[in-house]
mmCIF file of the N, C-alpha and C atoms, coordinates in Angstrom:
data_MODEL
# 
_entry.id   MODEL 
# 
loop_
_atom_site.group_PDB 
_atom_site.id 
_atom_site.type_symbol 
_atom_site.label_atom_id 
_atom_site.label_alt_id 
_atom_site.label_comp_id 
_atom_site.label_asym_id 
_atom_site.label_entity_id 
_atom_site.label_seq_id 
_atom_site.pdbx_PDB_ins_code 
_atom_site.Cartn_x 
_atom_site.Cartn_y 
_atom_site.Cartn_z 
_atom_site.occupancy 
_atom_site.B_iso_or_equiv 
_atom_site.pdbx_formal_charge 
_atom_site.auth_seq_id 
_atom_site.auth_comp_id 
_atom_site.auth_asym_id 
_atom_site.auth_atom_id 
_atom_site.pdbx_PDB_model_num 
ATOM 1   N N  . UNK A 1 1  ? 0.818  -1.196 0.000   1.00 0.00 ? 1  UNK A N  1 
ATOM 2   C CA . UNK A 1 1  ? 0.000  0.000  0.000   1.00 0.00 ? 1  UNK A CA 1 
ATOM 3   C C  . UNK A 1 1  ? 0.867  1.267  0.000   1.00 0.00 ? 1  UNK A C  1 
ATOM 4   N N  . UNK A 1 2  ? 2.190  1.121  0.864   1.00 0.00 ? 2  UNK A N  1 
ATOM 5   C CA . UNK A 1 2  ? 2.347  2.201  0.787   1.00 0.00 ? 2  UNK A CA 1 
ATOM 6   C C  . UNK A 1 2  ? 3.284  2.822  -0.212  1.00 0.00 ? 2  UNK A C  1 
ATOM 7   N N  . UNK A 1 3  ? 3.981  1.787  -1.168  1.00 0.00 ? 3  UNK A N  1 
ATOM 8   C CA . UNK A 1 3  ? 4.875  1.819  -2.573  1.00 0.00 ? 3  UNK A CA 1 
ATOM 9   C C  . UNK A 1 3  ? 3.428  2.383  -3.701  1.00 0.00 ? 3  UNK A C  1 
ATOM 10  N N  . UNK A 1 4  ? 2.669  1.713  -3.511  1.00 0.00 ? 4  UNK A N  1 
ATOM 11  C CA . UNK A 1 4  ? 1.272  2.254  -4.128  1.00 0.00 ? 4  UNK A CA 1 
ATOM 12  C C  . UNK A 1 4  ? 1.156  3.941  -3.762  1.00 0.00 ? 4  UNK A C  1 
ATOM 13  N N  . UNK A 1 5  ? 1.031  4.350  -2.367  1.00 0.00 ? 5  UNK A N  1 
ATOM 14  C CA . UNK A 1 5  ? 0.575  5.712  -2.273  1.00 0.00 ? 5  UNK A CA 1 
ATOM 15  C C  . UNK A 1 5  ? 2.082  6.599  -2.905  1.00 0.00 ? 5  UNK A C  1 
ATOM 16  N N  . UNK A 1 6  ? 3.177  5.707  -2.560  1.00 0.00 ? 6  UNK A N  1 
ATOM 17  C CA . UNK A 1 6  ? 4.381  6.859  -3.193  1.00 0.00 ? 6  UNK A CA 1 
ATOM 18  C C  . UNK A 1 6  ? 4.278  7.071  -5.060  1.00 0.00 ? 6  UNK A C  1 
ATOM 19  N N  . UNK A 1 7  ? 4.126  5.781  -5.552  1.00 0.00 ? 7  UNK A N  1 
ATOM 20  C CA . UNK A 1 7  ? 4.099  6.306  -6.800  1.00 0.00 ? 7  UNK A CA 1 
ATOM 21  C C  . UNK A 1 7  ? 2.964  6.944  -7.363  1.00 0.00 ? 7  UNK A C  1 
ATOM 22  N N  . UNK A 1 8  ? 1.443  6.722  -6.586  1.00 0.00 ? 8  UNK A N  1 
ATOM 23  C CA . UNK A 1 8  ? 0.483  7.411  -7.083  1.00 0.00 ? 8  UNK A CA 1 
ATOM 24  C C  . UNK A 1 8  ? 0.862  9.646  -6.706  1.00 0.00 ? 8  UNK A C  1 
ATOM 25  N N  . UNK A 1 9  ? 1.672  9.674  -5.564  1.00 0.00 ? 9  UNK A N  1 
ATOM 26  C CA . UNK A 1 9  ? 2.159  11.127 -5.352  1.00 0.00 ? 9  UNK A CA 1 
ATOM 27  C C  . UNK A 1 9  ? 3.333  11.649 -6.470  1.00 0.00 ? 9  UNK A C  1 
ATOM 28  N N  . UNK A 1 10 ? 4.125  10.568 -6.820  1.00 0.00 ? 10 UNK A N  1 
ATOM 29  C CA . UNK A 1 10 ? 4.767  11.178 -8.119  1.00 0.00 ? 10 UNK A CA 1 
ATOM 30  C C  . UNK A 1 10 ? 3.962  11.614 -8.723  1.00 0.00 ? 10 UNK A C  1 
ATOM 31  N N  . UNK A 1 11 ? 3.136  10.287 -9.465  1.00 0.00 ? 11 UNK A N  1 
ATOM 32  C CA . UNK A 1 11 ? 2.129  10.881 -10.512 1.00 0.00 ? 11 UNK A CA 1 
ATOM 33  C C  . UNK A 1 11 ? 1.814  12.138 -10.757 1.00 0.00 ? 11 UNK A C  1 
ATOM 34  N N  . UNK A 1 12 ? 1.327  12.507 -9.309  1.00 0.00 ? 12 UNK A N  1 
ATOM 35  C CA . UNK A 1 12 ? 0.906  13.810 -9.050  1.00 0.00 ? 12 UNK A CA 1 
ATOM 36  C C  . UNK A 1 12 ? 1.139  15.127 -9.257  1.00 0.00 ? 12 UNK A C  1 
ATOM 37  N N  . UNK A 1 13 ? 3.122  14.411 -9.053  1.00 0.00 ? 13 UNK A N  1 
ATOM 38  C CA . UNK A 1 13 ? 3.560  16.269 -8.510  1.00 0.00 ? 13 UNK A CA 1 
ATOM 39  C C  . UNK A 1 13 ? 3.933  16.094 -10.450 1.00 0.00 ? 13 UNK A C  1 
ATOM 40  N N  . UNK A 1 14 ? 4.478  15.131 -10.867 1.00 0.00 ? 14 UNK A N  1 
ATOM 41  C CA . UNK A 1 14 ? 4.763  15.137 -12.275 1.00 0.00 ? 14 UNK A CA 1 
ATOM 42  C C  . UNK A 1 14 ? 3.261  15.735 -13.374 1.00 0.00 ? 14 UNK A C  1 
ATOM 43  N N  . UNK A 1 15 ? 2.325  15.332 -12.875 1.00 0.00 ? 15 UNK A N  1 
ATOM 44  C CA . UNK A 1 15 ? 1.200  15.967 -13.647 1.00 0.00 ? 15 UNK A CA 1 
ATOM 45  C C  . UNK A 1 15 ? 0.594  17.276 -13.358 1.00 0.00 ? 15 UNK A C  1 
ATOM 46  N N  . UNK A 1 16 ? 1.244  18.099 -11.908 1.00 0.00 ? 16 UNK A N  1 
ATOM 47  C CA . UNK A 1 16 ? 1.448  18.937 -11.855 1.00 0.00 ? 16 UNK A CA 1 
ATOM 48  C C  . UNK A 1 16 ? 2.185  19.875 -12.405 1.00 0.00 ? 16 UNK A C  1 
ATOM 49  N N  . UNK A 1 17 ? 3.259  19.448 -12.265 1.00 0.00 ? 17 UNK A N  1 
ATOM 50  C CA . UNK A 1 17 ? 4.473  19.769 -13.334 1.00 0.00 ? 17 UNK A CA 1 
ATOM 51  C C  . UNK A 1 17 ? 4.254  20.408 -14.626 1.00 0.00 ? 17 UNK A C  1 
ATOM 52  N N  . UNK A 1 18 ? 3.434  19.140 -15.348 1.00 0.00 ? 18 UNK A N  1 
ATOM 53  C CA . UNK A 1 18 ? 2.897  19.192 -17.192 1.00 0.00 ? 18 UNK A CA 1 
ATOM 54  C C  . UNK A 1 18 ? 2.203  19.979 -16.972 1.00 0.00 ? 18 UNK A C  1 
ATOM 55  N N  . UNK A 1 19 ? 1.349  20.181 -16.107 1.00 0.00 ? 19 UNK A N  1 
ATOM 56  C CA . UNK A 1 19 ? 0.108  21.848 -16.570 1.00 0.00 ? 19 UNK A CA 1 
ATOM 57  C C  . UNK A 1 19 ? 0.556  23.051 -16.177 1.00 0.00 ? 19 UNK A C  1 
ATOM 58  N N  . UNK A 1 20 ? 1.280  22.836 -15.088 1.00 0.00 ? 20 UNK A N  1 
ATOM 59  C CA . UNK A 1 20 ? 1.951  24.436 -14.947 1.00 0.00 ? 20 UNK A CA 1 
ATOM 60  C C  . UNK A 1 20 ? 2.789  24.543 -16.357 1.00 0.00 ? 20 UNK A C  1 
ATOM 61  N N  . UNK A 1 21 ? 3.574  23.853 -16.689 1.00 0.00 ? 21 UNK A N  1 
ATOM 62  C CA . UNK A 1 21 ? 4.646  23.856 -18.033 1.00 0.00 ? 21 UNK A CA 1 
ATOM 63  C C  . UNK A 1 21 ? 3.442  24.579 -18.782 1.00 0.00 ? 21 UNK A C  1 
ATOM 64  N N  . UNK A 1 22 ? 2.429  23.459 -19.483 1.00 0.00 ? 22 UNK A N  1 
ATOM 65  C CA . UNK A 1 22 ? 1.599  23.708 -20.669 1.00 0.00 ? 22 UNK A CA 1 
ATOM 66  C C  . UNK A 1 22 ? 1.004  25.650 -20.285 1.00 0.00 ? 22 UNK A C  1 
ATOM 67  N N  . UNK A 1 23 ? 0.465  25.692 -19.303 1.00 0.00 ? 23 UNK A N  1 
ATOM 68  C CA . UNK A 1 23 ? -0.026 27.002 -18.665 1.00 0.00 ? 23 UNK A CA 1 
ATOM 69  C C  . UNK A 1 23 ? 0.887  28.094 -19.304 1.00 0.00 ? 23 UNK A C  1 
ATOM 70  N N  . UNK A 1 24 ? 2.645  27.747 -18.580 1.00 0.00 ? 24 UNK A N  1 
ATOM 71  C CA . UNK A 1 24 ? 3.399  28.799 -19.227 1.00 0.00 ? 24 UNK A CA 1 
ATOM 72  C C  . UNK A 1 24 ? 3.629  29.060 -20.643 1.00 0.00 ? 24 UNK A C  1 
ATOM 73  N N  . UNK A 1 25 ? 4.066  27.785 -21.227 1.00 0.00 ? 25 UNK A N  1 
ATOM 74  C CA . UNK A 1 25 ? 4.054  27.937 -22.975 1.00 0.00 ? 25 UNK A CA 1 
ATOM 75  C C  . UNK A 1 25 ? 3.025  28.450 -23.379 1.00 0.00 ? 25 UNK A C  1 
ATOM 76  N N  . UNK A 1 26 ? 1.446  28.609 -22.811 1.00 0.00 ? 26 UNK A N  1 
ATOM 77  C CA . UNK A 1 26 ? 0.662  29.049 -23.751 1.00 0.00 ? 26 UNK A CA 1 
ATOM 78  C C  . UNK A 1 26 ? 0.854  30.519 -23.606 1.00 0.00 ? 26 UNK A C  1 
ATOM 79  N N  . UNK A 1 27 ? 1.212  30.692 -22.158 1.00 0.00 ? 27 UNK A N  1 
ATOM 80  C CA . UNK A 1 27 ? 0.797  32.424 -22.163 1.00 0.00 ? 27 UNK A CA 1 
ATOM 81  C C  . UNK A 1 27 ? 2.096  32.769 -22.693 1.00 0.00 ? 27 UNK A C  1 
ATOM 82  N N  . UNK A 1 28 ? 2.997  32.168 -23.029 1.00 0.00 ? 28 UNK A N  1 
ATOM 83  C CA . UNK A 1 28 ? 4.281  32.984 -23.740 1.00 0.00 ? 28 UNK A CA 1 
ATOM 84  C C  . UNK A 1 28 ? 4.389  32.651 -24.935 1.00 0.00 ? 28 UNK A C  1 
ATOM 85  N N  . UNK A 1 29 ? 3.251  31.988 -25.562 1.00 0.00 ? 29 UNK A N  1 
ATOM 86  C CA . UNK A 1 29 ? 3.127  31.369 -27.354 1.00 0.00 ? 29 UNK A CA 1 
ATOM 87  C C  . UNK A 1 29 ? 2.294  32.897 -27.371 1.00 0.00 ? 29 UNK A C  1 
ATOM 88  N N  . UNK A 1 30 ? 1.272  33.472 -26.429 1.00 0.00 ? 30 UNK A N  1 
ATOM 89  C CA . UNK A 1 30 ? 1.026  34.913 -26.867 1.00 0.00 ? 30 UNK A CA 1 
ATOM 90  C C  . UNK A 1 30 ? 1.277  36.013 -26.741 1.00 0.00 ? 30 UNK A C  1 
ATOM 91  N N  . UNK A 1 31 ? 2.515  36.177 -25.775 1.00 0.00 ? 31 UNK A N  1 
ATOM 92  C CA . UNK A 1 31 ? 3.512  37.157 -26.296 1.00 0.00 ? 31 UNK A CA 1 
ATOM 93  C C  . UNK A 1 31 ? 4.297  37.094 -27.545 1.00 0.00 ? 31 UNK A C  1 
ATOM 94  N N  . UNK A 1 32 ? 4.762  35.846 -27.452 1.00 0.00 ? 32 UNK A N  1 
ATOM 95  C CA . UNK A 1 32 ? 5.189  35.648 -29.176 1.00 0.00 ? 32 UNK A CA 1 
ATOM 96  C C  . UNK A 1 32 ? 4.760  36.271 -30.144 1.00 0.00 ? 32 UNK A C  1 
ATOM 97  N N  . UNK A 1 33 ? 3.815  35.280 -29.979 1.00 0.00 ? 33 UNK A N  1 
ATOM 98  C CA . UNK A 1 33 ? 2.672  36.166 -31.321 1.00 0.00 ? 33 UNK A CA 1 
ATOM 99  C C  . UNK A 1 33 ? 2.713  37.312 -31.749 1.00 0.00 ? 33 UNK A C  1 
ATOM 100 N N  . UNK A 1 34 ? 2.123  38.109 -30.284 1.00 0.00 ? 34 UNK A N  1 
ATOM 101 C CA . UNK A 1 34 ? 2.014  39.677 -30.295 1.00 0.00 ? 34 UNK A CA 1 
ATOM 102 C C  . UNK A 1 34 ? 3.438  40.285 -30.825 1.00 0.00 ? 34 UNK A C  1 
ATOM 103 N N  . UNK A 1 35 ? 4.293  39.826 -30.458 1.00 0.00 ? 35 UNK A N  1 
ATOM 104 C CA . UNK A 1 35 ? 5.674  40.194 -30.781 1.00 0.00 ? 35 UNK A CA 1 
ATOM 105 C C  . UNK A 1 35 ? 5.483  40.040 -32.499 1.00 0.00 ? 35 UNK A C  1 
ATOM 106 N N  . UNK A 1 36 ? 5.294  38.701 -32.705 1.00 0.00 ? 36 UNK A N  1 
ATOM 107 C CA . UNK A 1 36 ? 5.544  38.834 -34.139 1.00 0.00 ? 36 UNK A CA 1 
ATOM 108 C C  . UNK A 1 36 ? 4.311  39.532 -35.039 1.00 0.00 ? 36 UNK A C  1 
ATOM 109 N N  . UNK A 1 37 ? 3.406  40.134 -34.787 1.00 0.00 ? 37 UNK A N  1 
ATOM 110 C CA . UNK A 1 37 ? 2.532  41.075 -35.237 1.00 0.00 ? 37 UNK A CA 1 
ATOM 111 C C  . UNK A 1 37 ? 2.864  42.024 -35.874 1.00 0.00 ? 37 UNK A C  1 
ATOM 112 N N  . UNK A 1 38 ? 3.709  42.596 -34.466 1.00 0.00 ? 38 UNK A N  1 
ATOM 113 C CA . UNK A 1 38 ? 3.846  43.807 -33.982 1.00 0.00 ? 38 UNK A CA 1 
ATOM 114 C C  . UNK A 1 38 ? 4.984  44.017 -35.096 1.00 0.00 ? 38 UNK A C  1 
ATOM 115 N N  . UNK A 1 39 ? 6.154  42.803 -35.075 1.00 0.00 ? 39 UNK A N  1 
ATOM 116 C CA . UNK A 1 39 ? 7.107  43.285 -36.337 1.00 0.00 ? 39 UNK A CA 1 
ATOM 117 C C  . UNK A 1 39 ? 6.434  42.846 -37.726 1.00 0.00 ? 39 UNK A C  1 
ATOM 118 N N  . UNK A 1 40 ? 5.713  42.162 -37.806 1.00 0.00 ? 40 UNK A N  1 
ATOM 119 C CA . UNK A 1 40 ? 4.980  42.402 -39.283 1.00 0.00 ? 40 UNK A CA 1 
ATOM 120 C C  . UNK A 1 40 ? 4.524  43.293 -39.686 1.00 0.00 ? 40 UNK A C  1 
ATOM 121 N N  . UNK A 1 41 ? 3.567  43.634 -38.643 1.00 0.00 ? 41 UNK A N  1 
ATOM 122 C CA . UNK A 1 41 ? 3.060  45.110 -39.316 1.00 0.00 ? 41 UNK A CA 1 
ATOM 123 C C  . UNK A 1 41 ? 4.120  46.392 -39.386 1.00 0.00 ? 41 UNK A C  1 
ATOM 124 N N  . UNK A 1 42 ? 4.899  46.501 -38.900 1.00 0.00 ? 42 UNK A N  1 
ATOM 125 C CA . UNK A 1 42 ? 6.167  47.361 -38.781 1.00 0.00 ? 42 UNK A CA 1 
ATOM 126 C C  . UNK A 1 42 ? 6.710  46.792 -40.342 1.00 0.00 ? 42 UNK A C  1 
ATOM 127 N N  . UNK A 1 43 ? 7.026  46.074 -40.648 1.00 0.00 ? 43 UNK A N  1 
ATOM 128 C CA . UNK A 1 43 ? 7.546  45.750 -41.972 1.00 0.00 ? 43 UNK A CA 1 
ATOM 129 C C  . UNK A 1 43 ? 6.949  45.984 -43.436 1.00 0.00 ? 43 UNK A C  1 
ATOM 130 N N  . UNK A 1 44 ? 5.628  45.507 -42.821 1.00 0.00 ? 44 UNK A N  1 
ATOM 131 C CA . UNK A 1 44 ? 4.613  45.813 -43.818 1.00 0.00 ? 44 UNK A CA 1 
ATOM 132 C C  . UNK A 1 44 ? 4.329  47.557 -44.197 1.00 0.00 ? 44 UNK A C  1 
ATOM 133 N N  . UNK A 1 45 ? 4.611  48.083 -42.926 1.00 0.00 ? 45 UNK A N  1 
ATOM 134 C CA . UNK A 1 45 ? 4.742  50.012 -43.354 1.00 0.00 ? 45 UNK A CA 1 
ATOM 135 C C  . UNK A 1 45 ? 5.975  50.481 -43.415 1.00 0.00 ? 45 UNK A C  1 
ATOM 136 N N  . UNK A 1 46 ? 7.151  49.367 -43.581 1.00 0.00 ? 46 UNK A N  1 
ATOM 137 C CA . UNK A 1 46 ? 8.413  50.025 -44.055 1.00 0.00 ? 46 UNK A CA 1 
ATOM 138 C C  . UNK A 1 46 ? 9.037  50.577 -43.152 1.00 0.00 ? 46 UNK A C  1 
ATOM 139 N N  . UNK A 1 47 ? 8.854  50.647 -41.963 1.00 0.00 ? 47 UNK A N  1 
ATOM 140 C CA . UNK A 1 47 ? 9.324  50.884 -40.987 1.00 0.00 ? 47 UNK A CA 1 
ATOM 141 C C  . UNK A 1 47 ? 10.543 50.151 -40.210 1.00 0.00 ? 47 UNK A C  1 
ATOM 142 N N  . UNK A 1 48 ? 11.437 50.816 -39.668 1.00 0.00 ? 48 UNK A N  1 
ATOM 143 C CA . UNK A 1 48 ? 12.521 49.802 -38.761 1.00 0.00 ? 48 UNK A CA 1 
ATOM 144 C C  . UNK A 1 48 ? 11.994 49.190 -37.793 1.00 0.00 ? 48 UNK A C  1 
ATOM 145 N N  . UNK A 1 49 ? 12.387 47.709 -37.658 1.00 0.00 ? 49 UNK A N  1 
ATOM 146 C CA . UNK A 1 49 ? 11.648 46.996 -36.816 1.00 0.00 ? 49 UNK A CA 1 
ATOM 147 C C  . UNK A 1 49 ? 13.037 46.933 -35.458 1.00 0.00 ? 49 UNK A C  1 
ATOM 148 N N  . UNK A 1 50 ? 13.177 47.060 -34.371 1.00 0.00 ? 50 UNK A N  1 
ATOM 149 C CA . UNK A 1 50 ? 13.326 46.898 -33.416 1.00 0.00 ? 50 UNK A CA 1 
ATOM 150 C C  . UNK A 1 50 ? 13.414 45.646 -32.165 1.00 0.00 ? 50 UNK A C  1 
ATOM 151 N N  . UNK A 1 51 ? 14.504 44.382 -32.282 1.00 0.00 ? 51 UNK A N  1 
ATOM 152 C CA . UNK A 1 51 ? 14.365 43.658 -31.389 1.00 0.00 ? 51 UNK A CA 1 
ATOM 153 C C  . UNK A 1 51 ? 14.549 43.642 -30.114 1.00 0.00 ? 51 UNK A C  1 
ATOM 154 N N  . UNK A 1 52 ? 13.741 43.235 -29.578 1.00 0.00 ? 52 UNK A N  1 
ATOM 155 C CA . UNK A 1 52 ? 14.438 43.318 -28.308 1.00 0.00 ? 52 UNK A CA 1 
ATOM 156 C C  . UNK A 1 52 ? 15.407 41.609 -28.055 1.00 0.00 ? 52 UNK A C  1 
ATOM 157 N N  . UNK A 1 53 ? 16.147 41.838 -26.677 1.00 0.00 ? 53 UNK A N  1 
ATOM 158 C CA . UNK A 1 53 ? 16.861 40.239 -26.518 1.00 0.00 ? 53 UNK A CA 1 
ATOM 159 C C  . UNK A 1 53 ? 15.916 40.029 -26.184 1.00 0.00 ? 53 UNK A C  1 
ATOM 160 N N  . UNK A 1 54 ? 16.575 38.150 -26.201 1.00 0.00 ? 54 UNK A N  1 
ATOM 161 C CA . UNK A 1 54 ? 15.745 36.919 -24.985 1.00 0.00 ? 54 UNK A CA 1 
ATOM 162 C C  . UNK A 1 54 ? 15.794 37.039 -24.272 1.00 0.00 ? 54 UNK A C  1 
ATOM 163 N N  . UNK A 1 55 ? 14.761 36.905 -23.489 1.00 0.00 ? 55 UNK A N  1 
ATOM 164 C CA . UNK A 1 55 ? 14.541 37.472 -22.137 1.00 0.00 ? 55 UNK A CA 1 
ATOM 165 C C  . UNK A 1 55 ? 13.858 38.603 -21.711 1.00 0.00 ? 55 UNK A C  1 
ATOM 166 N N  . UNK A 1 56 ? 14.234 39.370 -22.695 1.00 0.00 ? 56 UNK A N  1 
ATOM 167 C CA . UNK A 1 56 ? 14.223 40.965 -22.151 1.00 0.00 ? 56 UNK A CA 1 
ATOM 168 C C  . UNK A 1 56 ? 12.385 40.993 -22.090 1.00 0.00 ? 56 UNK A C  1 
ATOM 169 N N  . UNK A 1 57 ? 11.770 42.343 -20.944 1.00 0.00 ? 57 UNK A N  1 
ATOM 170 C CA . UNK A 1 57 ? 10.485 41.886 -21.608 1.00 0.00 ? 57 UNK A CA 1 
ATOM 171 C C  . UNK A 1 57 ? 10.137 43.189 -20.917 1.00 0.00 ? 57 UNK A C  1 
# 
């Protein structure tokens, strides 16, 4: 029982793990985005586009 309750708490903190992960990639797949909008449309009016670094935010 109790090799049972330890690996059912891995499970846990590991499937915890995967949704906080998935949670962050999504909300930073839409900064991305916005980022890459933001220099499309800048390109698209001929304008200098401006990077910032990784990281930077």
């Amino acid at each position: 029982m109790r090799a049972t309750r330890l690996s059912l708490m891995v499970l846990l903190v590991v499937l915890a793990f995967v949704l906080w992960n998935a949670a962050w990639v999504t909300d930073r797949c839409g900064e991305w985005t916005a980022a890459l909008d933001e220099a499309e449309a800048a390109l698209a009016q001929g304008t200098v586009v401006c990077l910032r670094k990784e990281g930077a935010r």
